[in-house]
C-alpha positions as CSV (number, residue, x, y, z in Angstrom):
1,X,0.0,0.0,0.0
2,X,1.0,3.7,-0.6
3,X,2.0,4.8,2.4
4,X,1.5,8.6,1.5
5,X,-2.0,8.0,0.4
6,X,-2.7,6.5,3.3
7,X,-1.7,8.7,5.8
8,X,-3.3,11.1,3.5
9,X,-6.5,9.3,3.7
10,X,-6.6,9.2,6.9
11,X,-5.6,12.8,7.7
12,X,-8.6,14.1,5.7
13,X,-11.1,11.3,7.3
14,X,-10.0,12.7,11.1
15,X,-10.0,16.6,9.6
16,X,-13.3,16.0,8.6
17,X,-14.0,13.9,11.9
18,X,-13.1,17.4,13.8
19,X,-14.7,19.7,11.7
20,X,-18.2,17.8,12.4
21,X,-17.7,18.1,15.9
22,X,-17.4,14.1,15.9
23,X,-13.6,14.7,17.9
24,X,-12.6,16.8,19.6
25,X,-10.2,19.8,18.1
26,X,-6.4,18.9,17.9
27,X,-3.8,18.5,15.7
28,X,-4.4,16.4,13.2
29,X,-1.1,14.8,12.1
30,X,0.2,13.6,15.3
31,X,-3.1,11.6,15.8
32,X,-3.0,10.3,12.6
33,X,0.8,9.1,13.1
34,X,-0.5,7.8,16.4
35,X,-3.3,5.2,15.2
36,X,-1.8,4.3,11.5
37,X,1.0,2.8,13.8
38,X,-1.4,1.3,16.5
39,X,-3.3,-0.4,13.3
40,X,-0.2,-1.0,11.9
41,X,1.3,-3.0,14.7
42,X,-1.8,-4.7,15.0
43,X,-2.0,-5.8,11.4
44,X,1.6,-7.3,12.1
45,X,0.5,-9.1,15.2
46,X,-2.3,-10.3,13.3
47,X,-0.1,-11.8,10.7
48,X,2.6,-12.7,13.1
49,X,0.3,-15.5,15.2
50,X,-2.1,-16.6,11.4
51,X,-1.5,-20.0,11.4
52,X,-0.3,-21.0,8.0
53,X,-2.1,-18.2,6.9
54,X,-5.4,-18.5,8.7
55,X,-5.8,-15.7,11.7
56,X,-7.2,-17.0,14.1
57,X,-10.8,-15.3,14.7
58,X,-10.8,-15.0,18.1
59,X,-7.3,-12.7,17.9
60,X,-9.2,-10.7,14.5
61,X,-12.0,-10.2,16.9
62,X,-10.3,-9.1,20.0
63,X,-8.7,-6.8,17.6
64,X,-11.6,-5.4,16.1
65,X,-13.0,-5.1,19.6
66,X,-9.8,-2.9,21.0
67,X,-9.6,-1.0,18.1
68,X,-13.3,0.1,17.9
69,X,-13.0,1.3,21.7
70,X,-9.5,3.2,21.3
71,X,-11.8,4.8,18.0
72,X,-14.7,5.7,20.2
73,X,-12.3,7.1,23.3
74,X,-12.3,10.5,21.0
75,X,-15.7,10.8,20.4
76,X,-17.2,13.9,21.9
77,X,-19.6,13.2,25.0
């Protein structure tokens, strides 16, 4: 994947995130950096324990499951 087009996805999705009053104001590229490298480790610890190639679905859920409630820690209210 492009890297830059990435982090320039995501950039925009969190501007627009802010702007909408879904987070709260901050800077934006430092909290980008922040969770493409938490999603990025966990994309690596994902494929680190897949089992000749199979993940297992308890580790994609608990995944899923942590990185929805870091996501909804920067909701407002």
């Amino acid at each position: 994947m492009d890297e830059a087009a990435s982090a320039r996805h995501l950039g925009e999705a969190l501007t627009t995130l802010i702007e909408v009053g879904t987070i709260a104001r901050q800077p934006v590229a430092p909290l980008a950096h922040l969770l493409s490298g938490a999603m990025n480790e966990a994309a690596l610890w994902l494929a680190g324990s897949a089992n000749h190639g199979e993940v297992n679905p308890g580790d994609l859920a608990d995944t899923w499951a942590a990185l929805s409630r870091m996501l909804e820690a920067l909701r407002i209210g």
